[in-house]
MARRO-201591 format. One record per residue (C-alpha): residue in three letters; x, y, z; residue number from 1. Coordinates in steps of 0.2 Angstrom, whole numbers, plus 5000, padded with zeros to 4 digits. Layout:
! residues N
{'ala'; {X; Y; Z}; NUM}
...
END
This chain:
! residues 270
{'unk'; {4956; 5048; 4790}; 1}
{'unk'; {4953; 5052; 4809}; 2}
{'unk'; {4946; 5035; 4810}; 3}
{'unk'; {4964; 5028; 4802}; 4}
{'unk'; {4973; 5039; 4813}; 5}
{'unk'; {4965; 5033; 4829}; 6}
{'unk'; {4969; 5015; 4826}; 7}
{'unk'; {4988; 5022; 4822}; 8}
{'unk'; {4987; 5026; 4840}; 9}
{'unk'; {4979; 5013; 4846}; 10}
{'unk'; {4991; 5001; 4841}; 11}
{'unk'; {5003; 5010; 4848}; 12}
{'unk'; {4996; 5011; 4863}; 13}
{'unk'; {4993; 4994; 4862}; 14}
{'unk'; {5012; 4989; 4860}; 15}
{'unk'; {5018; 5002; 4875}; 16}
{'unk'; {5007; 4993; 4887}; 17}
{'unk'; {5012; 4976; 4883}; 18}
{'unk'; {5030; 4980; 4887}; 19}
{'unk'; {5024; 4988; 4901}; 20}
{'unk'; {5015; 4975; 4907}; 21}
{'unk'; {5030; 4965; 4905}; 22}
{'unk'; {5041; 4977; 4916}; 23}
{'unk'; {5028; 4977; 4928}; 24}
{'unk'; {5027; 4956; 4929}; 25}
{'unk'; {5048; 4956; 4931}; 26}
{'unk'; {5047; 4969; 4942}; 27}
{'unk'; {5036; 4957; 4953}; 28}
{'unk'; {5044; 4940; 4949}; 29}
{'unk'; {5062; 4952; 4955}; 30}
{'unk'; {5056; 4956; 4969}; 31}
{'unk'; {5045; 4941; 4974}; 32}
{'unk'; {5051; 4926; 4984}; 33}
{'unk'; {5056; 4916; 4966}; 34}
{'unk'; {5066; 4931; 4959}; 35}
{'unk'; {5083; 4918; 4959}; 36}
{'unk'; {5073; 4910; 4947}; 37}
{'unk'; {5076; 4923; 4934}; 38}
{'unk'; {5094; 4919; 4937}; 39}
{'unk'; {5096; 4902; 4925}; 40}
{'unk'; {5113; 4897; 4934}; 41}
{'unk'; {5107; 4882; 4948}; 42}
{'unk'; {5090; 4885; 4952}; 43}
{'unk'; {5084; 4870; 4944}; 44}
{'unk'; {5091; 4860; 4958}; 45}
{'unk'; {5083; 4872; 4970}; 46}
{'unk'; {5064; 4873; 4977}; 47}
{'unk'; {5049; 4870; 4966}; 48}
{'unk'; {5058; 4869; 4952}; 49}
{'unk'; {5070; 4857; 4959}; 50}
{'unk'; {5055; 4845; 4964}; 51}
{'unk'; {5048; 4844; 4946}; 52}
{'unk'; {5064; 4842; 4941}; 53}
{'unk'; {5064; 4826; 4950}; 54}
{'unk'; {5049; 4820; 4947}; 55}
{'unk'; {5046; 4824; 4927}; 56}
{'unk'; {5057; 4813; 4915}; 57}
{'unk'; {5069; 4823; 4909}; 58}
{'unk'; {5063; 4834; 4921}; 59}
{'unk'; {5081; 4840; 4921}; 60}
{'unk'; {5082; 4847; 4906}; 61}
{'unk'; {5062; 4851; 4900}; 62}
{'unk'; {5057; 4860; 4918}; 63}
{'unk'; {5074; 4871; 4918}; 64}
{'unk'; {5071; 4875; 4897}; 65}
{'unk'; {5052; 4878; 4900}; 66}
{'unk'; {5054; 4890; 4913}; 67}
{'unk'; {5070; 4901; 4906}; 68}
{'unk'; {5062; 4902; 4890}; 69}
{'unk'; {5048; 4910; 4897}; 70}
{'unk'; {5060; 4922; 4907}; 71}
{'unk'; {5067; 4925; 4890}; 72}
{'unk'; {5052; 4929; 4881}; 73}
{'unk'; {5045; 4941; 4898}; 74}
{'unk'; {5062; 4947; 4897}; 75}
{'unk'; {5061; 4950; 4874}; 76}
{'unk'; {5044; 4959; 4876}; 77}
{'unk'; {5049; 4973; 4890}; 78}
{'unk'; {5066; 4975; 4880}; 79}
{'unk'; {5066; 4973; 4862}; 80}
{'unk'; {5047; 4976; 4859}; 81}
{'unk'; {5049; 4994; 4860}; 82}
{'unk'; {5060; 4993; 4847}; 83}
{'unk'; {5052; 4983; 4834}; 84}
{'unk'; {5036; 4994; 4836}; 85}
{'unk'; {5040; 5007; 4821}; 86}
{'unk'; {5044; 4990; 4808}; 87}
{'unk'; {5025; 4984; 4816}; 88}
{'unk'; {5016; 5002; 4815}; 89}
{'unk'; {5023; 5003; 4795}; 90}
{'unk'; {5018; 4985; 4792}; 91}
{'unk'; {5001; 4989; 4799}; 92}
{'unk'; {4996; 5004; 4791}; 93}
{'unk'; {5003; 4995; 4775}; 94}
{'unk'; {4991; 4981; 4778}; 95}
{'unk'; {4975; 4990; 4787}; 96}
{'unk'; {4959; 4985; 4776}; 97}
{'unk'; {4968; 4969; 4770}; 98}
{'unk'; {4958; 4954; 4777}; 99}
{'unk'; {4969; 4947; 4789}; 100}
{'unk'; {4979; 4960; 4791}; 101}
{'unk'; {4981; 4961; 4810}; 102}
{'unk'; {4986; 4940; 4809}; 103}
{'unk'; {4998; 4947; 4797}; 104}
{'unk'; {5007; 4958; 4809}; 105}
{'unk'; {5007; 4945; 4823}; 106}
{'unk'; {5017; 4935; 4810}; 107}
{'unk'; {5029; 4947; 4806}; 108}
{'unk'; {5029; 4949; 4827}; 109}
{'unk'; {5032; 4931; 4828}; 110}
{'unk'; {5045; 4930; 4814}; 111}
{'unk'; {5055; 4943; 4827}; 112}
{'unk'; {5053; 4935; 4841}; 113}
{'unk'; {5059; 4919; 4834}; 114}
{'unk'; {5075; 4927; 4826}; 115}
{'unk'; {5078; 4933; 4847}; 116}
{'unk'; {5074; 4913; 4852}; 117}
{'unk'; {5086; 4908; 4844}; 118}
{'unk'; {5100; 4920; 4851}; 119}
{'unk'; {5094; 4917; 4870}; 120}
{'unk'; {5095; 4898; 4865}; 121}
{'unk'; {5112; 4900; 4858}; 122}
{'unk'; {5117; 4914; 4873}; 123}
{'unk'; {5111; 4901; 4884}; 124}
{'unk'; {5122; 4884; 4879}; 125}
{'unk'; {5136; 4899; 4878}; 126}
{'unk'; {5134; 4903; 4897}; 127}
{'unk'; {5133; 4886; 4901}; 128}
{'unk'; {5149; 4881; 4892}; 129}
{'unk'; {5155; 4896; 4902}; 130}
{'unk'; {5150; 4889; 4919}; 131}
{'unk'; {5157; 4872; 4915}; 132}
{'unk'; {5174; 4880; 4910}; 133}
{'unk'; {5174; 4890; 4927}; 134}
{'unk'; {5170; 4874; 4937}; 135}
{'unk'; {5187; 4865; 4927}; 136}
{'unk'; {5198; 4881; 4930}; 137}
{'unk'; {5203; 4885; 4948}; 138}
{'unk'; {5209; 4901; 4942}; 139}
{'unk'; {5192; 4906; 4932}; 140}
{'unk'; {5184; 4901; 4948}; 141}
{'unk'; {5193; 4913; 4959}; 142}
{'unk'; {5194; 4928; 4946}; 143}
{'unk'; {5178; 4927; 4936}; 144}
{'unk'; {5180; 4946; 4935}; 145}
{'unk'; {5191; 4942; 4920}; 146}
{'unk'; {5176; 4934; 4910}; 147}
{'unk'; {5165; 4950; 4915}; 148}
{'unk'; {5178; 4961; 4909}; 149}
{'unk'; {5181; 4952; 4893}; 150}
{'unk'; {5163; 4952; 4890}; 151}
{'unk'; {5163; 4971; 4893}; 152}
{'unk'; {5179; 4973; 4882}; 153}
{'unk'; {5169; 4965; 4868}; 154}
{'unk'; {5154; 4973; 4871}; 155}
{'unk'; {5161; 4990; 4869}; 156}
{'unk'; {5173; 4986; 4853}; 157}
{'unk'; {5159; 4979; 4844}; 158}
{'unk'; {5150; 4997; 4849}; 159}
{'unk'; {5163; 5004; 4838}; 160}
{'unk'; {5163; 4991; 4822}; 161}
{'unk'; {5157; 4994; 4803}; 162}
{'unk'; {5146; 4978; 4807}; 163}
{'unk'; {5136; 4989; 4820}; 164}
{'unk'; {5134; 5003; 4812}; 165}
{'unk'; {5128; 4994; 4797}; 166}
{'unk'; {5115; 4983; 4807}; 167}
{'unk'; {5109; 4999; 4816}; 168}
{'unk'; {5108; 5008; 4799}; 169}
{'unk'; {5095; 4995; 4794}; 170}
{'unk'; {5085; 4994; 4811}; 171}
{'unk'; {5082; 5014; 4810}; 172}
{'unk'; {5074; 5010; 4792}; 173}
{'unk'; {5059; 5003; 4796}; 174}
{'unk'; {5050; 5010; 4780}; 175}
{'unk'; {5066; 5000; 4769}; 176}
{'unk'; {5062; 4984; 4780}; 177}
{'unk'; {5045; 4983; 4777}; 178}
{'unk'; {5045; 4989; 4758}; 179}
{'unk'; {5061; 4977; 4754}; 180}
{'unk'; {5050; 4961; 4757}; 181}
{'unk'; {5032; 4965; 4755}; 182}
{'unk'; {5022; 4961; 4738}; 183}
{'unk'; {5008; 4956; 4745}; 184}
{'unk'; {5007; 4940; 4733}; 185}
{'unk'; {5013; 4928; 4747}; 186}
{'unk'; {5005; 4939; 4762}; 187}
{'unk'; {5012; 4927; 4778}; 188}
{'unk'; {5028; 4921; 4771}; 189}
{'unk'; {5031; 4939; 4766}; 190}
{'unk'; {5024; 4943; 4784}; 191}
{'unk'; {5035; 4933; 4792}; 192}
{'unk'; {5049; 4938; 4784}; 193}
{'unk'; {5048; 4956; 4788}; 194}
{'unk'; {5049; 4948; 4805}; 195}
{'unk'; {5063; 4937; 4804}; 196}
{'unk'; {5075; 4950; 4796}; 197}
{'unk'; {5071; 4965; 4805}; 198}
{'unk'; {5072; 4952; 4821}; 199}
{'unk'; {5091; 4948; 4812}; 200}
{'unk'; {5097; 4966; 4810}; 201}
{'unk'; {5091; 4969; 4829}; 202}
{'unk'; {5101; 4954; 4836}; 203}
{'unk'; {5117; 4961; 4825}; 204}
{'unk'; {5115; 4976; 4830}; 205}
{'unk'; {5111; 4972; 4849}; 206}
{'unk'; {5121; 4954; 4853}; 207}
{'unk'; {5134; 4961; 4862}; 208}
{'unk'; {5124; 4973; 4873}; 209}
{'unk'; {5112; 4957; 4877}; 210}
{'unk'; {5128; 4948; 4881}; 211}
{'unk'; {5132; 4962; 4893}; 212}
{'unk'; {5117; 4956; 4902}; 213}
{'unk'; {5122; 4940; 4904}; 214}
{'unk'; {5140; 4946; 4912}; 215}
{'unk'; {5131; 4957; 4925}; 216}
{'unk'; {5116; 4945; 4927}; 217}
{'unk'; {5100; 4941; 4919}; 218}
{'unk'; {5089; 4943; 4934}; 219}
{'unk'; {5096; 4961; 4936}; 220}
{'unk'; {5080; 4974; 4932}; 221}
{'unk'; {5092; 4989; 4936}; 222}
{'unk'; {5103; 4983; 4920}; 223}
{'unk'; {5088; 4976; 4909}; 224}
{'unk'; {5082; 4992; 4910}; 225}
{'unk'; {5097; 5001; 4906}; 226}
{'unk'; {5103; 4992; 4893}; 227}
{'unk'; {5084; 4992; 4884}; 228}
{'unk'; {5083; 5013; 4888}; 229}
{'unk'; {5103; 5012; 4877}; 230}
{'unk'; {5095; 5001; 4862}; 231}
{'unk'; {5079; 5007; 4859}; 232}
{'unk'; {5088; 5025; 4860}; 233}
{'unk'; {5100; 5019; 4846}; 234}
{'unk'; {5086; 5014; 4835}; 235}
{'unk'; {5072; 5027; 4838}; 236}
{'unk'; {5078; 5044; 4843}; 237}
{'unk'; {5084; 5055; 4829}; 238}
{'unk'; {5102; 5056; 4833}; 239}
{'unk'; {5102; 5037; 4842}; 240}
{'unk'; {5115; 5032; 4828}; 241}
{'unk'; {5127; 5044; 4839}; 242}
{'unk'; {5125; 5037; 4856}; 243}
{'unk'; {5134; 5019; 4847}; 244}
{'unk'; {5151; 5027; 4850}; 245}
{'unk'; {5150; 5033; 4867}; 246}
{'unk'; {5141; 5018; 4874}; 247}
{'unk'; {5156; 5007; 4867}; 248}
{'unk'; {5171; 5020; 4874}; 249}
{'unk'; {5161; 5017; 4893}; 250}
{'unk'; {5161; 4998; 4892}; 251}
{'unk'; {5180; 4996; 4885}; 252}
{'unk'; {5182; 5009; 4900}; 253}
{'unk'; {5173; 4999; 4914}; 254}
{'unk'; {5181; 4985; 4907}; 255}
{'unk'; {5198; 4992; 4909}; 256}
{'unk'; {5193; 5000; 4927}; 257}
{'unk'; {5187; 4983; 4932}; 258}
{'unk'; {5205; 4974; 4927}; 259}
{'unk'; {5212; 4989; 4936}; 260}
{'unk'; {5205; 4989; 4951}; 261}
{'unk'; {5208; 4969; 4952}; 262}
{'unk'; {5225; 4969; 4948}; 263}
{'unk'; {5230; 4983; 4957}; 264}
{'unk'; {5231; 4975; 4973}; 265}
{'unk'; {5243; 4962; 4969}; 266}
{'unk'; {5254; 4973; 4958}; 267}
{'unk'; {5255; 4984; 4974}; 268}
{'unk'; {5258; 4971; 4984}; 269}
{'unk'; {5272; 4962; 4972}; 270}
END
């Protein structure tokens, strides 16, 4: 029973310290002299990066996808790990003396952090369709404050919604997710599975605050930071389910202070 309750901890352990690492690792790339490269929008054009791009075929498109997908998965890991450690410890203890248990639980790992791929593939055409739309529209190019607002706006609404609440309902189960799909008949499919549908409650609960990120800027460790302290809060603390609603009334509020303090110089002026 010690023995059991030591390797509890240890994997615990274990999953705090790689999201620190990975705080500690973009805390370095922020602050070294490739920190716009954490910023997707025109550094492949730019430095290094910009010479492979040339020099690779399809360097254009492989180089810029390589590197923001590992940004991505640095950037999943300090986040959103933190948050799938309860789903992994049940899983773990529900598995420990099975024989391949721990490749069991980096299935189920793997199934979540595909589920998160996806969204940061699909967050990423979405913010490139944004830029294009920016570049076409003289207005959007001189008040992209609007498109940060909106975002905001959207951010905070959703906060609010039944859809939310639900997601977060299931993210704070871990004990339901695991037991809803483990048989133990078809151990990695099941495994995986775990993954991929706690990793699918998390992104319904969470997509609009990672879209939030994106608005204020991927390369900012200030609003990473924050933004991972709100969700793993939401889904671990005992009363996290409370902070959803005012989280959602102070982004529908900056949203509104930011349109605000835009248009209130040229309504003064008019």
């Amino acid at each position: 029973m010690i023995a059991r309750a030591t390797q509890r901890r240890g994997f615990l352990v274990a999953g705090v310290a790689l999201a620190a690492l990975a705080w500690f690792l973009l805390a370095a790339w922020s602050a070294s002299p490739w920190a716009r490269y954490l910023e997707h929008g025109g550094w492949p054009r730019a430095g290094v990066f910009g010479a492979l791009c040339a020099a690779l075929p399809a360097g254009g498109t492989l180089v810029p996808a390589l590197a923001y997908a590992g940004g991505w998965l640095l950037m999943l890991t300090a986040m959103m790990l933190p948050t799938a450690l309860p789903v992994l410890a049940v899983f773990e203890r529900m598995t420990a003396g099975r024989r391949g248990g721990r490749r069991l639980v980096a299935l189920a790992a793997a199934g979540y952090l595909a589920i998160w791929g996806g969204f940061g593939v699909a967050a990423h055409l979405a913010d490139a369709a944004v830029v294009e739309l920016v570049r076409g529209s003289e207005w959007l190019s001189r008040n992209g404050w609007a498109i940060a607002a909106a975002v905001l706006a959207l951010a905070g609404l959703f906060q609010l919604s039944g859809l939310k609440r639900r997601c977060l309902d299931r993210c704070r189960s871990p004990v339901g997710q695991v037991t809803a799909h483990w048989r133990g008949r078809r151990a990695g499919h099941e495994a995986w599975t775990i993954g991929w549908t706690h990793g699918a409650f998390c992104v319904g609960c969470c997509w609009a605050l990672m879209l939030v990120m994106f608005a204020v800027g991927t390369g900012s460790l200030g609003w990473m930071l924050a933004l991972g302290l709100v969700m793993a809060a939401e889904k671990n603390l005992p009363r996290g389910r409370a902070l959803s609603m005012p989280v959602g009334v102070v982004l529908i509020a900056a949203a509104a202070a930011l349109v605000a303090a835009r248009l209130a110089p040229a309504l003064a002026g008019g």
